[in-house]
mmCIF file of the C-alpha atoms, coordinates in Angstrom:
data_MODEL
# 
_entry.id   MODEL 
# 
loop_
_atom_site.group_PDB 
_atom_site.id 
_atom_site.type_symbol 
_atom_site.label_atom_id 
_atom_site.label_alt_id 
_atom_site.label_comp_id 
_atom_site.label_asym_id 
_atom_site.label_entity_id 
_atom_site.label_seq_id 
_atom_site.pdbx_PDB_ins_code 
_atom_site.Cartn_x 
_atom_site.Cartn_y 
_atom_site.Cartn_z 
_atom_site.occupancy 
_atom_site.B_iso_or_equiv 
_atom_site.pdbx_formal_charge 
_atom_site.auth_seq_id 
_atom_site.auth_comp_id 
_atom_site.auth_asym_id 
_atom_site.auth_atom_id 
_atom_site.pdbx_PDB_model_num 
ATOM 1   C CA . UNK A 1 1   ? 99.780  -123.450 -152.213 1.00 0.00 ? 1   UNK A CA 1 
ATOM 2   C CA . UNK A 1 2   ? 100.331 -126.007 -149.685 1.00 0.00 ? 2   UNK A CA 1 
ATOM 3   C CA . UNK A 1 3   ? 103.368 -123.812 -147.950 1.00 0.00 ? 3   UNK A CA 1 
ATOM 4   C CA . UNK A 1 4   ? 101.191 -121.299 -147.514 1.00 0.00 ? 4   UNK A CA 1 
ATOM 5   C CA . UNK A 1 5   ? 98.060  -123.273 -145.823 1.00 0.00 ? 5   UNK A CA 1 
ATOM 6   C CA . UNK A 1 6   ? 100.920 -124.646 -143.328 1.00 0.00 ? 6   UNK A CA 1 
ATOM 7   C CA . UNK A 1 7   ? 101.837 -120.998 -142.704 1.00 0.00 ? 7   UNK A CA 1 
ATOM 8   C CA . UNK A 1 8   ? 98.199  -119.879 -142.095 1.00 0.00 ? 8   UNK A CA 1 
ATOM 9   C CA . UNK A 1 9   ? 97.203  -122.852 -140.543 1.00 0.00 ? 9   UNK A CA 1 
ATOM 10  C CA . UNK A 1 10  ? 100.140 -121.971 -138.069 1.00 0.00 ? 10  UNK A CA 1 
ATOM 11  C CA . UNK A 1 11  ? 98.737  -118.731 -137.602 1.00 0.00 ? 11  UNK A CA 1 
ATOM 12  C CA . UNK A 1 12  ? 95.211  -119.808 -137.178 1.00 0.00 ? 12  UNK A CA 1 
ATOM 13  C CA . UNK A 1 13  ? 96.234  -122.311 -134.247 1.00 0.00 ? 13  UNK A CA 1 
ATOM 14  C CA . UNK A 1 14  ? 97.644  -119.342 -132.229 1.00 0.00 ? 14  UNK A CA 1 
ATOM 15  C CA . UNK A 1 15  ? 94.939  -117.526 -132.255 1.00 0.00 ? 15  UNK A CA 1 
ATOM 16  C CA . UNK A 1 16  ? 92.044  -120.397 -131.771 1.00 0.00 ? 16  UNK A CA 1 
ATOM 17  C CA . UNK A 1 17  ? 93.486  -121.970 -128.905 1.00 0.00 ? 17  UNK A CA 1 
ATOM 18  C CA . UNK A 1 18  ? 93.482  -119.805 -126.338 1.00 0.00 ? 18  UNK A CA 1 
ATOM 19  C CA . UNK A 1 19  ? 90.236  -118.608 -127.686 1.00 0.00 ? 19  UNK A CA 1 
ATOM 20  C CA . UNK A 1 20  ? 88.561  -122.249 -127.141 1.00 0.00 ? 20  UNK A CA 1 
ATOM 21  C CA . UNK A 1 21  ? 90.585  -121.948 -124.162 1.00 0.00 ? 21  UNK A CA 1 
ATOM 22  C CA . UNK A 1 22  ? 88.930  -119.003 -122.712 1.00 0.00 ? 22  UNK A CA 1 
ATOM 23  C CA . UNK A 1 23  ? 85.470  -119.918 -123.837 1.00 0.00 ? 23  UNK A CA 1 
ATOM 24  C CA . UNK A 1 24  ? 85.898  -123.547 -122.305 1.00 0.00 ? 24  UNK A CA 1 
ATOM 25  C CA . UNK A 1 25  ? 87.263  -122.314 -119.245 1.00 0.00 ? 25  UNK A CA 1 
ATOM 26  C CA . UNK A 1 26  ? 90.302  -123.453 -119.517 1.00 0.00 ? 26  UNK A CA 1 
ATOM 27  C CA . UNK A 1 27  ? 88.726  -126.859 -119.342 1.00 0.00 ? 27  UNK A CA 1 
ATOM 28  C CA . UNK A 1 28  ? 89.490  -128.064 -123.053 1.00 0.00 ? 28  UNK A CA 1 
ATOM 29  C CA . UNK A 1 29  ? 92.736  -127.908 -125.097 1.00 0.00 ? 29  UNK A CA 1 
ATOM 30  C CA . UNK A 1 30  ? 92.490  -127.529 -128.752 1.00 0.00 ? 30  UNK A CA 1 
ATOM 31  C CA . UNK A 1 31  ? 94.608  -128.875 -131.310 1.00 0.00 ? 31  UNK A CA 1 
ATOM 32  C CA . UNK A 1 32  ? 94.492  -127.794 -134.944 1.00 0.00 ? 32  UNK A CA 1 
ATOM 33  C CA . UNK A 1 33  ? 96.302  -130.223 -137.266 1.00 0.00 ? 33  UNK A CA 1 
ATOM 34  C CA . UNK A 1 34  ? 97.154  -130.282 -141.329 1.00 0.00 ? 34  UNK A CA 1 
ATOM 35  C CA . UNK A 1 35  ? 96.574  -133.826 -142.219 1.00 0.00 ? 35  UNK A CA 1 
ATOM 36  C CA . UNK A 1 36  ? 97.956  -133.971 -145.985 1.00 0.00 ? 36  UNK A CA 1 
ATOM 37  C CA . UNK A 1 37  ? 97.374  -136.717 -148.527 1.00 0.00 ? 37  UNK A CA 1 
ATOM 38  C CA . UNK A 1 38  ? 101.377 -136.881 -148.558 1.00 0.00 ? 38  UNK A CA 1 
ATOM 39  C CA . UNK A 1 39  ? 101.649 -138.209 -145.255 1.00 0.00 ? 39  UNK A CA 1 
ATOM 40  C CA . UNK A 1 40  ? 105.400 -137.103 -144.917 1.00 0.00 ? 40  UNK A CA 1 
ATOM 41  C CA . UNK A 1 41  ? 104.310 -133.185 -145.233 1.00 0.00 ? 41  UNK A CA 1 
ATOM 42  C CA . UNK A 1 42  ? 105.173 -131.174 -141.842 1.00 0.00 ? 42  UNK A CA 1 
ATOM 43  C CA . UNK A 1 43  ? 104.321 -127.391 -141.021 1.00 0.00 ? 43  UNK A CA 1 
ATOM 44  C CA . UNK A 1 44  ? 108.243 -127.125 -140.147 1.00 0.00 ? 44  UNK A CA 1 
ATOM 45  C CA . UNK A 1 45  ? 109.373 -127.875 -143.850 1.00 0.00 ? 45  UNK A CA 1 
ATOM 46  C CA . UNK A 1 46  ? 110.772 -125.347 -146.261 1.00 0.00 ? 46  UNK A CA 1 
ATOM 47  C CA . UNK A 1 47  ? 109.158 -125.029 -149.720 1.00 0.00 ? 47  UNK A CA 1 
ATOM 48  C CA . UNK A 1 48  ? 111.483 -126.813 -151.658 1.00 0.00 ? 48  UNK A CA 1 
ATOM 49  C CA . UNK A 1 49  ? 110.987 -130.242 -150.068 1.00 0.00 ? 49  UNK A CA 1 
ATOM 50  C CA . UNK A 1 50  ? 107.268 -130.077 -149.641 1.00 0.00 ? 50  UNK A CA 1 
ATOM 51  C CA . UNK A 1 51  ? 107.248 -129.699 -153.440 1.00 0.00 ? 51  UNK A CA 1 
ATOM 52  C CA . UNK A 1 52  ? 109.933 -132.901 -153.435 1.00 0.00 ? 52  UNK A CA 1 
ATOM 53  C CA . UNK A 1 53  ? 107.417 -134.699 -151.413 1.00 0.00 ? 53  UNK A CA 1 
ATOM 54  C CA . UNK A 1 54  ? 104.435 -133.985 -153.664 1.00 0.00 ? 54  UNK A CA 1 
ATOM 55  C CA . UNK A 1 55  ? 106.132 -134.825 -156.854 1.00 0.00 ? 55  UNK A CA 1 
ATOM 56  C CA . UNK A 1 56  ? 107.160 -138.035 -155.445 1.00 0.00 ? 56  UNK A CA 1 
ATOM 57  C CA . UNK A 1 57  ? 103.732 -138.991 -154.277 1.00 0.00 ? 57  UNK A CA 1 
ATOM 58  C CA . UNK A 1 58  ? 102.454 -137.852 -156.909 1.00 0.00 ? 58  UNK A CA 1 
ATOM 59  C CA . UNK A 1 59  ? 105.298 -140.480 -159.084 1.00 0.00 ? 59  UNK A CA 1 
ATOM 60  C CA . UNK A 1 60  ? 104.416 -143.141 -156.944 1.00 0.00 ? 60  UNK A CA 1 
ATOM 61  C CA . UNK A 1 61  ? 100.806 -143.183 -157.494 1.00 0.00 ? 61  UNK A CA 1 
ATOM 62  C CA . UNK A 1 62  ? 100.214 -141.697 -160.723 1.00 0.00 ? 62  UNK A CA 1 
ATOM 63  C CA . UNK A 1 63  ? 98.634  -145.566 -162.306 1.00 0.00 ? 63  UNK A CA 1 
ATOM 64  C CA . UNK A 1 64  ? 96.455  -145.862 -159.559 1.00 0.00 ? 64  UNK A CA 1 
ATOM 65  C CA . UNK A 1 65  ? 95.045  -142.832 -160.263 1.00 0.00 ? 65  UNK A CA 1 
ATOM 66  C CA . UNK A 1 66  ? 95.141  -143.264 -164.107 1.00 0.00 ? 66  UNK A CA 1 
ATOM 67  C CA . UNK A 1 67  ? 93.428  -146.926 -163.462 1.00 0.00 ? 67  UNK A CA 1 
ATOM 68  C CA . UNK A 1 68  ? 90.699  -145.242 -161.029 1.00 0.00 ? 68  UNK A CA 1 
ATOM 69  C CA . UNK A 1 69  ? 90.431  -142.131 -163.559 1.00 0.00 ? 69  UNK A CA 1 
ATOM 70  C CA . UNK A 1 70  ? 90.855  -139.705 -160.198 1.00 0.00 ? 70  UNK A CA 1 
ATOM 71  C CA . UNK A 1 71  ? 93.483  -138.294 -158.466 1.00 0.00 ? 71  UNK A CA 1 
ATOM 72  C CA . UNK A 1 72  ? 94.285  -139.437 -154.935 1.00 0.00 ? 72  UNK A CA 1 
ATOM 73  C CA . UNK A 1 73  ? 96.776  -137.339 -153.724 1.00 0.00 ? 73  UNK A CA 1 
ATOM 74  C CA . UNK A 1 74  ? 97.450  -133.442 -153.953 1.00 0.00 ? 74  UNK A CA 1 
ATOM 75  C CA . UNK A 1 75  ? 96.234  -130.418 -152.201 1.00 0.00 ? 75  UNK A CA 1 
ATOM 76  C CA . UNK A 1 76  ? 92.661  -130.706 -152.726 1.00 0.00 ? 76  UNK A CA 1 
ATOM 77  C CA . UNK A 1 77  ? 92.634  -133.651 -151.062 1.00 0.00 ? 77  UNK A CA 1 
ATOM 78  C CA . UNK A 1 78  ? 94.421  -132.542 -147.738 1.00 0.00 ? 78  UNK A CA 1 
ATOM 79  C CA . UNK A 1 79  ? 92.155  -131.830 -144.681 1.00 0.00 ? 79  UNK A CA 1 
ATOM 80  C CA . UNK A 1 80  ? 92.170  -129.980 -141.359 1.00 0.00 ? 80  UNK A CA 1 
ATOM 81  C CA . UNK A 1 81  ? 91.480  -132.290 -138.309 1.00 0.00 ? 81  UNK A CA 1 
ATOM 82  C CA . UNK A 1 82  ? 90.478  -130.520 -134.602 1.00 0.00 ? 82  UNK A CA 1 
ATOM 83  C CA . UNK A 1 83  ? 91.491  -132.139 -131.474 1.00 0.00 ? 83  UNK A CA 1 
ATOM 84  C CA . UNK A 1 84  ? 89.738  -131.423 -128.326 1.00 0.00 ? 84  UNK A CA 1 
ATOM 85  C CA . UNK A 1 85  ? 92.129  -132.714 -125.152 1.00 0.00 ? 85  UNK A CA 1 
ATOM 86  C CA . UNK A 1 86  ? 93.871  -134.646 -127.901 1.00 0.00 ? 86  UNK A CA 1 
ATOM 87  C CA . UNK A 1 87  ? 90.553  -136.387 -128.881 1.00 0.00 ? 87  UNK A CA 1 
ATOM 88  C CA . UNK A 1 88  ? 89.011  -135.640 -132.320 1.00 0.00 ? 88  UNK A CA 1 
ATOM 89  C CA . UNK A 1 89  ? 86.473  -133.422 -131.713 1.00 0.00 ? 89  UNK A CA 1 
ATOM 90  C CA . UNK A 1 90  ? 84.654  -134.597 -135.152 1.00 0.00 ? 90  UNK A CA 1 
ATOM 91  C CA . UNK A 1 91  ? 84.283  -138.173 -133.673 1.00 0.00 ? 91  UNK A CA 1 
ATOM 92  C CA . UNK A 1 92  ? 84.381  -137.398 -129.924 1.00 0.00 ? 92  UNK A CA 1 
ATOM 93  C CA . UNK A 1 93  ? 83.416  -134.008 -129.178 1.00 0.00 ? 93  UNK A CA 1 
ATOM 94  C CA . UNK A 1 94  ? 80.325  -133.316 -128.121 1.00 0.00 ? 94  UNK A CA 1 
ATOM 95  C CA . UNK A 1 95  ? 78.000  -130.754 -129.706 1.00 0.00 ? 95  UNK A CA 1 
ATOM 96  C CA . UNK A 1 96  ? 78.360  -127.962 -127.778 1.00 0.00 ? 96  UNK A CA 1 
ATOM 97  C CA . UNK A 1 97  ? 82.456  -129.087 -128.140 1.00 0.00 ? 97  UNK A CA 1 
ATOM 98  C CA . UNK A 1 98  ? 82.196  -128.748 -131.688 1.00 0.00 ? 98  UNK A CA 1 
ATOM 99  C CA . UNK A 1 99  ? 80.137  -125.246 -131.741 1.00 0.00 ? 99  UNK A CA 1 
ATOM 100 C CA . UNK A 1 100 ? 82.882  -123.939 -129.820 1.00 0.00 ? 100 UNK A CA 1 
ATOM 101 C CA . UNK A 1 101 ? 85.677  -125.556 -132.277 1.00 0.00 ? 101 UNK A CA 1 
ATOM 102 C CA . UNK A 1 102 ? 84.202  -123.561 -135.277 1.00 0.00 ? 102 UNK A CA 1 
ATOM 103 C CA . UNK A 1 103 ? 83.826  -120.412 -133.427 1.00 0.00 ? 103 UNK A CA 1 
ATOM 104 C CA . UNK A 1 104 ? 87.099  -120.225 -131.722 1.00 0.00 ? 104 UNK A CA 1 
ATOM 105 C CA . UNK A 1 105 ? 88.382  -120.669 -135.406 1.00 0.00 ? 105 UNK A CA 1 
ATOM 106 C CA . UNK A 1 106 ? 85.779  -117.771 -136.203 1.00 0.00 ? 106 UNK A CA 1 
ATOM 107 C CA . UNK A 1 107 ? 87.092  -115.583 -133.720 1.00 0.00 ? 107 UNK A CA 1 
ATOM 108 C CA . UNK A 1 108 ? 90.790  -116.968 -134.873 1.00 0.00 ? 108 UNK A CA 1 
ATOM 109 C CA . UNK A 1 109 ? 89.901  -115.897 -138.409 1.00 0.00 ? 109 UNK A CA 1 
ATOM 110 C CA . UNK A 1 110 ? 89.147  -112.168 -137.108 1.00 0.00 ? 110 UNK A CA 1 
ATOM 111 C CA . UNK A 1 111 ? 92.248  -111.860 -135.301 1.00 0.00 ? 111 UNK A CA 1 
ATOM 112 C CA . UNK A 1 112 ? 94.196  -112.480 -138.533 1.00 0.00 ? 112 UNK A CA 1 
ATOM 113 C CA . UNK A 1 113 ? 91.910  -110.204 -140.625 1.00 0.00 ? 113 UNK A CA 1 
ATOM 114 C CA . UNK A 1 114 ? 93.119  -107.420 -138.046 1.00 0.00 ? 114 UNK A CA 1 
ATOM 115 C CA . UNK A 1 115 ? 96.556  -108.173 -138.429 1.00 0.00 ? 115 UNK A CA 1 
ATOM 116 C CA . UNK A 1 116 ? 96.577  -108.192 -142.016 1.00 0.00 ? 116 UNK A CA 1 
ATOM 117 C CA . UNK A 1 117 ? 94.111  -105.583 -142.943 1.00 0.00 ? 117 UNK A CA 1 
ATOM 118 C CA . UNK A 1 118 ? 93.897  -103.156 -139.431 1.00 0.00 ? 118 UNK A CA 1 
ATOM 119 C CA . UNK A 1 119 ? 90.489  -103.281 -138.052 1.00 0.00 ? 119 UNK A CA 1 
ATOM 120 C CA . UNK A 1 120 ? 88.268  -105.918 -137.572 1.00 0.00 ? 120 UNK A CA 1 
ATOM 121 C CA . UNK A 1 121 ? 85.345  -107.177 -139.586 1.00 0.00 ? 121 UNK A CA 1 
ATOM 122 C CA . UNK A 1 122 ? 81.459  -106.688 -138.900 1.00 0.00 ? 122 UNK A CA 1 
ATOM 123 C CA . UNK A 1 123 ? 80.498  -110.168 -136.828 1.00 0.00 ? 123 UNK A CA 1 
ATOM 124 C CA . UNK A 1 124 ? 77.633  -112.195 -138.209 1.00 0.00 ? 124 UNK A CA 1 
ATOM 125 C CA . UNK A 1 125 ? 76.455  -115.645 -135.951 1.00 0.00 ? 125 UNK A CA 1 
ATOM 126 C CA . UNK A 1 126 ? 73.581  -117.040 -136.782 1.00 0.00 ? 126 UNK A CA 1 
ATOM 127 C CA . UNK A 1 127 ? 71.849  -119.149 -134.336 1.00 0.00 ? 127 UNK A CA 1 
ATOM 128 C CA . UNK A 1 128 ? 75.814  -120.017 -132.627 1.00 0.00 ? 128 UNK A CA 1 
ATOM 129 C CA . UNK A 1 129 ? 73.859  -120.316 -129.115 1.00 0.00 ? 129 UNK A CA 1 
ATOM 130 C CA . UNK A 1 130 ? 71.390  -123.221 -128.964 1.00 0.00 ? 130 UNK A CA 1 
ATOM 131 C CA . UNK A 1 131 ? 73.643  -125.732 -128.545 1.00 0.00 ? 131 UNK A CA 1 
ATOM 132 C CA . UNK A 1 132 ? 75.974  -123.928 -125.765 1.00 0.00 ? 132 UNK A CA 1 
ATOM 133 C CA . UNK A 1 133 ? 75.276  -124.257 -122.380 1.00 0.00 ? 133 UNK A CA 1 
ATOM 134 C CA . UNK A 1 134 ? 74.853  -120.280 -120.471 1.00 0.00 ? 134 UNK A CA 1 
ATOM 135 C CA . UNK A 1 135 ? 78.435  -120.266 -119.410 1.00 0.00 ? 135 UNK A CA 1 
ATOM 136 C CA . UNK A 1 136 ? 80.049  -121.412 -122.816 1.00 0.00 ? 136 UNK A CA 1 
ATOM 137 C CA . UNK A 1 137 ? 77.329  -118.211 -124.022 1.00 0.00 ? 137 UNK A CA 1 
ATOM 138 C CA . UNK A 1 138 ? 78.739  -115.813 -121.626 1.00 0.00 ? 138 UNK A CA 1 
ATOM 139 C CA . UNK A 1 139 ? 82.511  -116.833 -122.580 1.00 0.00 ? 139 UNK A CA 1 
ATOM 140 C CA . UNK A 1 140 ? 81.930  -116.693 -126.114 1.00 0.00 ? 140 UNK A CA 1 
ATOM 141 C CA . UNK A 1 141 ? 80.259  -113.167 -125.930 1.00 0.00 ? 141 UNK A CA 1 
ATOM 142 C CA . UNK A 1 142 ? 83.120  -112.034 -123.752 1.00 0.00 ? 142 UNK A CA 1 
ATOM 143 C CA . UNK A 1 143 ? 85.821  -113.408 -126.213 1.00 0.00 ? 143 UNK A CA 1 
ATOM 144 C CA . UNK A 1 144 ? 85.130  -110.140 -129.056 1.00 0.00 ? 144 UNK A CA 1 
ATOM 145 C CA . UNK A 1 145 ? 83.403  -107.950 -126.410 1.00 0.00 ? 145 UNK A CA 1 
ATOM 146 C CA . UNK A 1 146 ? 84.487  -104.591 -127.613 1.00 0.00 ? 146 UNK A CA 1 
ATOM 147 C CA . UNK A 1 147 ? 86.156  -105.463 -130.117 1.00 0.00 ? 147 UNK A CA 1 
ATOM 148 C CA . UNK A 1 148 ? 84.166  -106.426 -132.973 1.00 0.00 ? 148 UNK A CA 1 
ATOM 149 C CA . UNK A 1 149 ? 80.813  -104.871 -134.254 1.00 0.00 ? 149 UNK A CA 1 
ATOM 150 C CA . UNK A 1 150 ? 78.503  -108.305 -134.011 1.00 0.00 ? 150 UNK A CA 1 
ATOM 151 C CA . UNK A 1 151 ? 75.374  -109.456 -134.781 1.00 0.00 ? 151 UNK A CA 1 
ATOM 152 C CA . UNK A 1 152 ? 73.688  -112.385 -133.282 1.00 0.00 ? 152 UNK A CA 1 
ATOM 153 C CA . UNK A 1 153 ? 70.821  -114.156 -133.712 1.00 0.00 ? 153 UNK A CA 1 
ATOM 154 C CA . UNK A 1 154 ? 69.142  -116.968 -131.694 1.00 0.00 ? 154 UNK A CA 1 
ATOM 155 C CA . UNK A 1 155 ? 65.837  -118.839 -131.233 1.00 0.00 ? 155 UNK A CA 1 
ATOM 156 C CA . UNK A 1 156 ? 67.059  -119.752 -127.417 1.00 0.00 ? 156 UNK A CA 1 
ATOM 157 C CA . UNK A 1 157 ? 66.305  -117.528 -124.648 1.00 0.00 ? 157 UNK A CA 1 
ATOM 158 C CA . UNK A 1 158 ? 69.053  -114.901 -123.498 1.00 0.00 ? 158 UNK A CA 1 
ATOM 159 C CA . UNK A 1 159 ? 68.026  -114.181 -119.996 1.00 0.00 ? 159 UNK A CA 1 
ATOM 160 C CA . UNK A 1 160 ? 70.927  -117.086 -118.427 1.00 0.00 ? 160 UNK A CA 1 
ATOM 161 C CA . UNK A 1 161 ? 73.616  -114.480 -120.049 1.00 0.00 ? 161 UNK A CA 1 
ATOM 162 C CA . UNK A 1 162 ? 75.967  -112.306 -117.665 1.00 0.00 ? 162 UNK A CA 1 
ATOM 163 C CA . UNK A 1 163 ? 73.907  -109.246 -117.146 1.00 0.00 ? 163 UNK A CA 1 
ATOM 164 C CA . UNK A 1 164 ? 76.850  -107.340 -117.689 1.00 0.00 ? 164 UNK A CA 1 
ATOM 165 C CA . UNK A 1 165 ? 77.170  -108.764 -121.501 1.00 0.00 ? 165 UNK A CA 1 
ATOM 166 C CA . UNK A 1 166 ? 73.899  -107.862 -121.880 1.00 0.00 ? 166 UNK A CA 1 
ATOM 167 C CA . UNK A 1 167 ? 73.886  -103.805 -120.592 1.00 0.00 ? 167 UNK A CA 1 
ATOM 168 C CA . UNK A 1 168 ? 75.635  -102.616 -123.647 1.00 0.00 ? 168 UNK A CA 1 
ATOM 169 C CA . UNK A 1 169 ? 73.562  -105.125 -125.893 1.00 0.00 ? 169 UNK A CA 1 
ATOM 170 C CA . UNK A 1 170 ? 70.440  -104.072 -128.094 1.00 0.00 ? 170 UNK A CA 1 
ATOM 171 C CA . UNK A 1 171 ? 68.092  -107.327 -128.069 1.00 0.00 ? 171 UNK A CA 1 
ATOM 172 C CA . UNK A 1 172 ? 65.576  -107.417 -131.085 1.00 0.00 ? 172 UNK A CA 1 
ATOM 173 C CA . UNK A 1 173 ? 62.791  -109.896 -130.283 1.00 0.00 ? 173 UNK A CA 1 
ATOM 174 C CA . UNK A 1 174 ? 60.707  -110.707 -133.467 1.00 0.00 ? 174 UNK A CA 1 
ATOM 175 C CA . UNK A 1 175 ? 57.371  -112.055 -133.277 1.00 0.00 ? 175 UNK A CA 1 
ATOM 176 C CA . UNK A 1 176 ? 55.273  -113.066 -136.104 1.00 0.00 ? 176 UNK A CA 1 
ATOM 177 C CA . UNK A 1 177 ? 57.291  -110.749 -138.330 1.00 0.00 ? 177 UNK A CA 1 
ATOM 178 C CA . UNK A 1 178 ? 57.188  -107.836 -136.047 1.00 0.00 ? 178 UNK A CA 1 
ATOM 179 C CA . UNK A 1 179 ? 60.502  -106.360 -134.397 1.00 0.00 ? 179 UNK A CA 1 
ATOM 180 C CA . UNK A 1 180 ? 60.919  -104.716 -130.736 1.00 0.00 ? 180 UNK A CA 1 
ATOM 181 C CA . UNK A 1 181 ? 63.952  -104.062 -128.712 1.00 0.00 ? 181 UNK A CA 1 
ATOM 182 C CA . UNK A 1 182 ? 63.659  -105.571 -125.262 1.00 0.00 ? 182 UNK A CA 1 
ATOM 183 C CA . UNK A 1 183 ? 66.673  -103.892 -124.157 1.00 0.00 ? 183 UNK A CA 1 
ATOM 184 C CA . UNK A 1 184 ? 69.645  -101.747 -124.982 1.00 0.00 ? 184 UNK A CA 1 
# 
């Protein structure tokens, strides 16, 4: 199980970075990082001695665990951590650096749907845009512009958007319950 998070997780990070990349300008580097609860565990090891390394962990703390009546260590308990410009974007980032974190691993996660399965996914984002200023909008839109079939919605206003985004866009306003496309 683990072998194969490293191996996505591998995958994943060459697709989201130059994603975030792209939709930060080229202004923010990100970093996507496997922190295990066996802290030896590296994405470069072979199978058979990231099982070594769990079965000794798991050895060297099995009476804590049986004293605390939990386990401590194991797959469950790894984590992913996100580095923005080598600064944990969890503690650090701001929030329109942590919107973009999640959706360049969005967009990441589409790219590896088409590889494995051929065509890409229907898009659903709901409410991605309030917390991204209009050019981290425009980048974002631009990142699966005709690629991927997506629906967005949003309680900001869409009129600081690249007009050209916006030409091949139908834009469903709904007020008090009643729909009507402004444009499209």
């Amino acid at each position: 199980m683990v072998y194969r998070r490293l191996s996505f997780i591998l995958q994943l990070r060459k697709w989201a970075a130059p994603i975030h990349a792209s939709i930060s300008q080229g202004r923010e580097r990100l970093s996507v990082i496997y922190q295990s609860s066996i802290n030896d565990v590296s994405e470069d090891m072979d199978l058979s001695k990231i099982i070594t390394l769990y079965q000794t962990g798991f050895k060297r703390i099995s009476r804590r665990e049986i004293e605390r009546g939990t386990t401590l260590v194991g797959p469950h308990r790894d984590d992913l951590k996100f580095f923005v410009n080598e600064r944990d974007v969890q503690t650090y980032g701001s929030q329109g650096q942590q919107r973009t974190t999640a959706l360049s691993l969005k967009l990441a996660e589409l790219e590896l749907i088409k590889n494995e399965v051929g065509e890409y996914p229907l898009l659903l984002l709901d409410d991605v845009l309030s917390e991204l200023d209009d050019i981290r909008k425009t980048h974002l839109l631009r990142a699966f512009k005709h690629k991927v079939q997506t629906f967005v919605t949003t309680t900001t206003n869409v009129e600081g958007l690249d007009d050209e985004l916006m030409e091949r866009a139908d834009v469903f306003q709904i007020n008090q319950g009643n729909a009507a496309i402004t444009k499209g």
